[in-house]
C-alpha positions as CSV (number, residue, x, y, z in Angstrom):
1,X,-57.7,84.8,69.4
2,X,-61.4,83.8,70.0
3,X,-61.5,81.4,72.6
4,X,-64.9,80.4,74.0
5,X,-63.9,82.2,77.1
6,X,-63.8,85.6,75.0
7,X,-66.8,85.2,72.9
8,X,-69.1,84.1,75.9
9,X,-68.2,87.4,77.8
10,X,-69.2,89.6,74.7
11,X,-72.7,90.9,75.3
12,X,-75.1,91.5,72.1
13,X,-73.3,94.5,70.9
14,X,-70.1,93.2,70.8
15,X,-71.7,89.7,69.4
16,X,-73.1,91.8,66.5
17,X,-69.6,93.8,66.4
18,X,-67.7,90.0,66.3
19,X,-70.3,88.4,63.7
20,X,-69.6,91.5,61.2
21,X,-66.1,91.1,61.5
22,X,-66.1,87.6,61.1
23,X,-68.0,87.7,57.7
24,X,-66.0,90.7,56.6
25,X,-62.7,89.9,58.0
26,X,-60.6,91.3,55.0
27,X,-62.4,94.5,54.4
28,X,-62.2,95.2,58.2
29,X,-58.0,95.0,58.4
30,X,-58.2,98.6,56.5
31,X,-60.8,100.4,58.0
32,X,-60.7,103.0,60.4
33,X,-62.6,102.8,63.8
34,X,-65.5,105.2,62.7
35,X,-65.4,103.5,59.6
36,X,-66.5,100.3,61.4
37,X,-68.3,101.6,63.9
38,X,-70.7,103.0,60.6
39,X,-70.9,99.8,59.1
40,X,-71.5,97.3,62.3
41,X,-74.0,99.6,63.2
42,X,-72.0,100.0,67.0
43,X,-70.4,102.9,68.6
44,X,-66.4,103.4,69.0
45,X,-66.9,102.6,72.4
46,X,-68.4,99.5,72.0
47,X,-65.6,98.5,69.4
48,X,-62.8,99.8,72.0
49,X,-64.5,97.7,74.6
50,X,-64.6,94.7,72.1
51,X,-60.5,95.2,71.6
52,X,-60.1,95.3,75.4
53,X,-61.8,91.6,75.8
54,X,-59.6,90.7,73.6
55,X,-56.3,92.0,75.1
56,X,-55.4,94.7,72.7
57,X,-55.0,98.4,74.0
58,X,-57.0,99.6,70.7
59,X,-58.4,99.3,67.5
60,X,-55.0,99.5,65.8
61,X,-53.1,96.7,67.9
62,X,-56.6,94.5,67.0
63,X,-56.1,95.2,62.8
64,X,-52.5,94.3,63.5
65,X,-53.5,90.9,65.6
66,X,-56.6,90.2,63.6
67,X,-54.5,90.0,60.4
68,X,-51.6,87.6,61.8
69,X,-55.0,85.4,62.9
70,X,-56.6,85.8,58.7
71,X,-53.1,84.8,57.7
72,X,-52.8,81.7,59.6
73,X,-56.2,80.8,59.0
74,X,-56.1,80.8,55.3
75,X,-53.6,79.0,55.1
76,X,-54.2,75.4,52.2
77,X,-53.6,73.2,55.5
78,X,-56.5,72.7,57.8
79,X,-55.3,72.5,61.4
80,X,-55.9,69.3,63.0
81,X,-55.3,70.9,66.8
82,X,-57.6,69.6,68.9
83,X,-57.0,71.4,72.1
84,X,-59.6,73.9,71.1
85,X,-62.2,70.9,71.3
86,X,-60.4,69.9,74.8
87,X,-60.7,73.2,76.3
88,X,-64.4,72.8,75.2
89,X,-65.1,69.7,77.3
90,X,-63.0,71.2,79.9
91,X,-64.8,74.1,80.7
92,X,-68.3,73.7,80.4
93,X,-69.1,72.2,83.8
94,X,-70.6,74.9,85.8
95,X,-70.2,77.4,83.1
96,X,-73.7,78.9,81.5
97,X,-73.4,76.4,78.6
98,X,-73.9,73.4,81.3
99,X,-76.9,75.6,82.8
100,X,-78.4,76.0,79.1
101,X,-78.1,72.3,78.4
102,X,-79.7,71.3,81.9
103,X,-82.8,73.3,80.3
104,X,-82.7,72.4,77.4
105,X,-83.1,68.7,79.2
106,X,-86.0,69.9,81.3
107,X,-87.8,70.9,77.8
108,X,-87.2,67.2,76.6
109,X,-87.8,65.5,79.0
110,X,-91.5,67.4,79.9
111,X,-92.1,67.1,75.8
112,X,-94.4,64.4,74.6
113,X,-92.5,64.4,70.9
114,X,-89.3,66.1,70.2
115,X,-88.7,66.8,66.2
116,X,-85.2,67.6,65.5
117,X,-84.5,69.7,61.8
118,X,-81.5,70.4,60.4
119,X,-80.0,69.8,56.9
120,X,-76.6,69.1,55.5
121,X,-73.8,67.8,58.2
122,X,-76.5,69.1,60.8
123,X,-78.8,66.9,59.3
124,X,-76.8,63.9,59.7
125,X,-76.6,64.8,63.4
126,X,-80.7,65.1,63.7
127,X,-80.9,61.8,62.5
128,X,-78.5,60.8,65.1
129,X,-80.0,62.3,67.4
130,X,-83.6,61.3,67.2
131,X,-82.4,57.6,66.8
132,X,-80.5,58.2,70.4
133,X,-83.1,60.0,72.1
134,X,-85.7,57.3,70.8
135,X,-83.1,54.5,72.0
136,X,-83.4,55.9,75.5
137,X,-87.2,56.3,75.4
138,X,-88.2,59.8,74.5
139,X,-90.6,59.3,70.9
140,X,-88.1,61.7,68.6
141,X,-88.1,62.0,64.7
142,X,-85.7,63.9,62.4
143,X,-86.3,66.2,59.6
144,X,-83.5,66.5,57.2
145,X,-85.2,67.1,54.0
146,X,-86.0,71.3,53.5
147,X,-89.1,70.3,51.0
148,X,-90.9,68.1,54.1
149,X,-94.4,68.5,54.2
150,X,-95.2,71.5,56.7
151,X,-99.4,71.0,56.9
152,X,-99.1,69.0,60.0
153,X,-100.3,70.1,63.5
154,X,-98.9,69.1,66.7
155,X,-100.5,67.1,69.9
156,X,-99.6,67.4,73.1
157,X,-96.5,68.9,74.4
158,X,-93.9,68.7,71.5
159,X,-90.2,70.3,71.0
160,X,-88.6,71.0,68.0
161,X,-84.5,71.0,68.5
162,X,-83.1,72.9,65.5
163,X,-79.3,72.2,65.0
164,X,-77.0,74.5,62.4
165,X,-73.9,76.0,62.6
166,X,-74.4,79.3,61.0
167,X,-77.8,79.5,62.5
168,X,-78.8,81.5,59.5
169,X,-79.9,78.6,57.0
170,X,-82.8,79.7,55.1
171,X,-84.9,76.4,55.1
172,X,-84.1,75.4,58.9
173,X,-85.5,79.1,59.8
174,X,-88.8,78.8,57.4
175,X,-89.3,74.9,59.1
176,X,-88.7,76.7,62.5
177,X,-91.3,79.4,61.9
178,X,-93.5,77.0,60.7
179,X,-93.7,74.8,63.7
180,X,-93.6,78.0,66.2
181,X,-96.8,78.9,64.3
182,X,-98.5,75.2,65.6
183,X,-97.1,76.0,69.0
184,X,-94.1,73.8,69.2
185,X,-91.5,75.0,71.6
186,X,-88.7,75.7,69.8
187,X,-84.9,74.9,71.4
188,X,-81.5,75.3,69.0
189,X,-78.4,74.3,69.2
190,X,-75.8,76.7,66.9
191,X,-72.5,78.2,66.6
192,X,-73.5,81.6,68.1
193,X,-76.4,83.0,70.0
194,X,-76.1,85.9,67.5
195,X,-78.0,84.7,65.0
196,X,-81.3,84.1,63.2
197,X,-82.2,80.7,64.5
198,X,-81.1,81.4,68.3
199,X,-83.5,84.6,68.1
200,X,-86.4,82.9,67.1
201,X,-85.7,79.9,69.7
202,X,-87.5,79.7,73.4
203,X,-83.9,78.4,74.3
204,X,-80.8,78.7,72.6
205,X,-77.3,76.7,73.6
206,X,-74.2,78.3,71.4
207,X,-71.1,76.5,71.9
208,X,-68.8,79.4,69.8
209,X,-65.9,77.1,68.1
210,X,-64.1,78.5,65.4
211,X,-65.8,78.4,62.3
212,X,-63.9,75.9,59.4
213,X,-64.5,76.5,55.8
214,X,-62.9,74.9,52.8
215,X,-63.9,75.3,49.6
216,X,-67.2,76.9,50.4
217,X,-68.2,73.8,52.2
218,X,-68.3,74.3,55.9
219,X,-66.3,71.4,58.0
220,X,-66.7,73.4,61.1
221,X,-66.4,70.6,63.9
222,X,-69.6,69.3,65.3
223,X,-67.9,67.2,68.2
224,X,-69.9,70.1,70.6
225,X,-73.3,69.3,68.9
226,X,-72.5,65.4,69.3
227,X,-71.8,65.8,72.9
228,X,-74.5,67.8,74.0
229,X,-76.8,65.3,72.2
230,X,-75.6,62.3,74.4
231,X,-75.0,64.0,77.6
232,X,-78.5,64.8,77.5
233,X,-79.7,61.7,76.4
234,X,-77.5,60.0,79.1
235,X,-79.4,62.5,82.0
236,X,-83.1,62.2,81.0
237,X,-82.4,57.8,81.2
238,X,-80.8,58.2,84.7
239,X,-83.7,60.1,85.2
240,X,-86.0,57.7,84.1
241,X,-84.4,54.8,85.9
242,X,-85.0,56.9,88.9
243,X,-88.2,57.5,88.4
């Protein structure tokens, strides 16, 4: 129902409008449009416009869709599909994602030190990350720990890379702020653009897959994070070897 086509035509409003639905999902099946509208903090139009992107001729045709799409993802079983990955790789060539990351490589590769922070399964991927980027020659560190000393000053032209799904983790955002205050550049890699983390950032690459949780322990699937981690890597050594 949310394909990354969708969600990458919605513009701010109707990312705020999705992002409230998305974390309200079962109260929103019985409201009423004005209802909605109230507590998104978006006009009906806005909401009727959101329902057209999504194929549905109104706000009652979306309740009925939206609540087949709750049923089948609440379901015990976690769905092992991986076309939504496929159509991923598939269409980010040329697509404002590829323009984002081809940026974001600029910012790396002009940055003396690149510090990437993240905790949890993000975490695991900074670690990853900084050992790849130092592997290729760009000096890169991780911080995974959300009590890591913050009384250190940069030198030179450094980059933080932030990486989080939810974008909204309270210890990545308080690390971020801390280095934006030292004069880091500050680049994130996250779920949606519509969030806390992406605000904050000089540059922002969402890659808008849908979001996994089980348990209360988020599985969302970082293959999008891993592969915008190597294919930039893999750009800034051609580069080198050019050079």
């Amino acid at each position: 129902m949310f394909s990354y086509e969708i969600i990458q035509s919605l513009n701010s409003l109707e990312l705020s409008l999705y992002e409230y639905i998305m974390t309200n999902s079962k109260k929103v099946i019985y409201m009423r449009i004005r209802e909605l509208a109230d507590e998104a903090h978006v006009s009906t139009t806005t909401i009727l416009r959101f329902c057209k992107k999504l194929n549905c001729e109104g706000f009652s045709e979306f309740k009925v869709k939206f609540k087949m799409y709750i049923e089948e993802n609440n379901t015990k079983k976690v769905s092992d599909d991986i076309s939504e990955t496929i159509n991923f790789l598939k269409n980010i060539e040329e697509s404002d994602l590829d323009k984002r990351l081809n940026k974001l490589c600029d910012l790396v590769r002009s940055a003396n030190t690149i510090v990437f922070i993240g905790i949890g399964s993000s975490g695991i991927l900074c670690k990853y990350a900084a050992r790849y980027f130092s592997a290729i020659g760009k000096f890169s560190f991780h911080i995974d720990d959300p009590f890591f000393p913050k009384n250190f000053k940069a030198y030179g032209e450094s980059l933080v890379i932030a990486l989080s799904v939810s974008g909204e983790t309270p210890t990545t955002i308080e690390n971020v702020m801390r280095f934006k205050e030292e004069g880091y550049s500050v680049a994130s890699i996250t779920n949606s653009e519509n969030c806390t983390i992406a605000k904050i950032s000089d540059l922002n690459v969402p890659y808008y897959v849908q979001p996994v949780k089980v348990n209360y322990s988020d599985i969302t699937t970082q293959l999008p994070v891993l592969y915008m981690i190597e294919r930039i890597g893999k750009k800034l050594y051609n580069q080198y070897i050019i050079e």
